[in-house]
N, C-alpha and C positions, 0 to 999 in steps of 0.2 A: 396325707395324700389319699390313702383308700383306707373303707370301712371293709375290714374284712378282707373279701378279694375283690370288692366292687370297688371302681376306679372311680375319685370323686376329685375334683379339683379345687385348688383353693382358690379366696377369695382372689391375688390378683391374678390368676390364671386365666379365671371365668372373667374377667373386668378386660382381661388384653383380646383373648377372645372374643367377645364383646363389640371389641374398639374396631379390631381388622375384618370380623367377619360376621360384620354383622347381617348381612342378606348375598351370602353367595348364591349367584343362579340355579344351583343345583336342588333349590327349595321351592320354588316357583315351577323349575321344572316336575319336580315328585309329585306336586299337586297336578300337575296337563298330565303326567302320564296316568296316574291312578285313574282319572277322570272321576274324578267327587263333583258331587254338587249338593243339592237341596236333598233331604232326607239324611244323607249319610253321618255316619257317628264315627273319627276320627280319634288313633292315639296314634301320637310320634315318638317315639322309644328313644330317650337320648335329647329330646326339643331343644336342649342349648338354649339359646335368648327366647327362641318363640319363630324365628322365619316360617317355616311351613306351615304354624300354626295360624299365625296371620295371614297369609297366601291362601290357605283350605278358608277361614273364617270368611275372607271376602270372596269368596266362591259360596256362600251360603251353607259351610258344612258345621256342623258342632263340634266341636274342637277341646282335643285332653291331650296335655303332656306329661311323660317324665321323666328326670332326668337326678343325677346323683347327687348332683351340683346342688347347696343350699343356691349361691349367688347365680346360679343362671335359673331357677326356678321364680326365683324375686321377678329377674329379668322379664322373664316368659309372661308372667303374668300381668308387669306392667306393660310387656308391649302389647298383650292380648287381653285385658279386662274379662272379655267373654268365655276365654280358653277355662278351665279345671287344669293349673297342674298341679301335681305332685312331687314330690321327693322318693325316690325308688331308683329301681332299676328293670331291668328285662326279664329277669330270674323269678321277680316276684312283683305281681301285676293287683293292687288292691282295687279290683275292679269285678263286678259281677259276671257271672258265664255269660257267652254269646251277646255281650254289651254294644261290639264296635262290627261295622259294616268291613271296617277299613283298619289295619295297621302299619305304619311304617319307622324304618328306620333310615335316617340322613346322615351318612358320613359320621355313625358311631356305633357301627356295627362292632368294628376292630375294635373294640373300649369294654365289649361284651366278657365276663369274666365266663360266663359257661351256658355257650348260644346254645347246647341242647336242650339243658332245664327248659332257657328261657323260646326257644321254640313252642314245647306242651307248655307251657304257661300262655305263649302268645293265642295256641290254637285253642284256650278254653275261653278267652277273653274275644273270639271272635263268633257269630253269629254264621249259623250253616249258608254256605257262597260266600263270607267273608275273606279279603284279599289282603296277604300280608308281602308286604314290598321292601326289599332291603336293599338299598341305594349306597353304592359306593365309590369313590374316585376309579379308573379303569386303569390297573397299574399293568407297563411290558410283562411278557409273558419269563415266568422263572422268577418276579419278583415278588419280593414281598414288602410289607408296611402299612401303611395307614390307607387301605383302600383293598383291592382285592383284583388278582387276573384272570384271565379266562379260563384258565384251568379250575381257579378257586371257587370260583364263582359257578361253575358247571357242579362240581361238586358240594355246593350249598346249597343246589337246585336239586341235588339228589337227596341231602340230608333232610330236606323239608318232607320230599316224598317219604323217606321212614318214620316223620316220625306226623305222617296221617294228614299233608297237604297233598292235594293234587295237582295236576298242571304247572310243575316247576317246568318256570321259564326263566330263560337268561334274554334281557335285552340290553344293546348297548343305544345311550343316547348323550347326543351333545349339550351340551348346557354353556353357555358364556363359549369361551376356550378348552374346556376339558373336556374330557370324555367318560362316563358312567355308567357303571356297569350296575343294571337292577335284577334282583333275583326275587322273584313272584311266585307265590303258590294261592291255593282257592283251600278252603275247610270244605 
């Protein structure tokens, strides 16, 4: 199941995931909110099959995944030929300093074995004004699970600011039927 403490899934986990989810709207949505286009340089933390990598690609942006998952890395790159992904995680970013304009993560924040590291990793892989966006289901308030509430979410808008993003924001945005809560900071 996990290398280490990074959470990796097996082959049929990534193959049912796969099946069921394969372009939830919350992917399509992260690329309208970031507002990417032509120029920008793109990494999705977690990419799973490739959705948002495909959605950013045909918005003209250049596009890098990664994720833990051998079988959703296979995925990603065949549904994206153009994309660069990898094999990694958030902790540890084999990517040069100030590389991407743009970082985000889609519904796999919560999968993050130690979002501090992987914050100072995030902010040395982003270029000065580079925007890192952490997009998660909008769970009631008091709860917890696979997503994040408003109290949690407030408080990872602060964790950013210490460890040297600026403009931690919280927005909540609709997608399909759910509700998503994104947490934004700037380098």
């Amino acid at each position: 199941m996990a290398t280490g403490d990074i959470e990796s899934w097996s082959g049929l986990c990534s193959w049912l995931y796969s099946l069921f989810s394969s372009d939830p709207p919350s992917n399509e949505a992260m690329v309208r909110h970031a507002a990417v286009g032509r120029g920008d340089r793109i990494l999705d933390i977690g990419c799973g099959p490739g959705a948002s990598l495909e959605h950013a690609h045909a918005a003209g942006v250049e596009v890098f995944g990664v994720d833990p998952t051998p079988g959703m890395v296979k995925r990603a790159v065949r549904r994206v030929p153009a994309a660069t992904v990898v094999q990694g995680s958030a902790e540890h970013l084999d990517f040069d300093d100030g590389f991407f304009t743009h970082v985000w993560s889609v519904a796999s924040y919560h999968h993050w074995a130690y979002p501090e590291r992987a914050f100072d990793e995030i902010r040395r892989v982003l270029q000065p004004g580079g925007r890192l966006f952490v997009m998660e289901r909008l769970l009631k308030d008091g709860k917890k699970g696979h997503g994040l509430n408003r109290g949690d979410a407030d408080d990872l808008a602060a964790t950013l600011t210490d460890h040297g993003f600026t403009d931690g924001n919280v927005d909540v945005i609709k997608a399909g039927r759910k509700e998503y809560v994104v947490v934004s900071g700037t380098v």
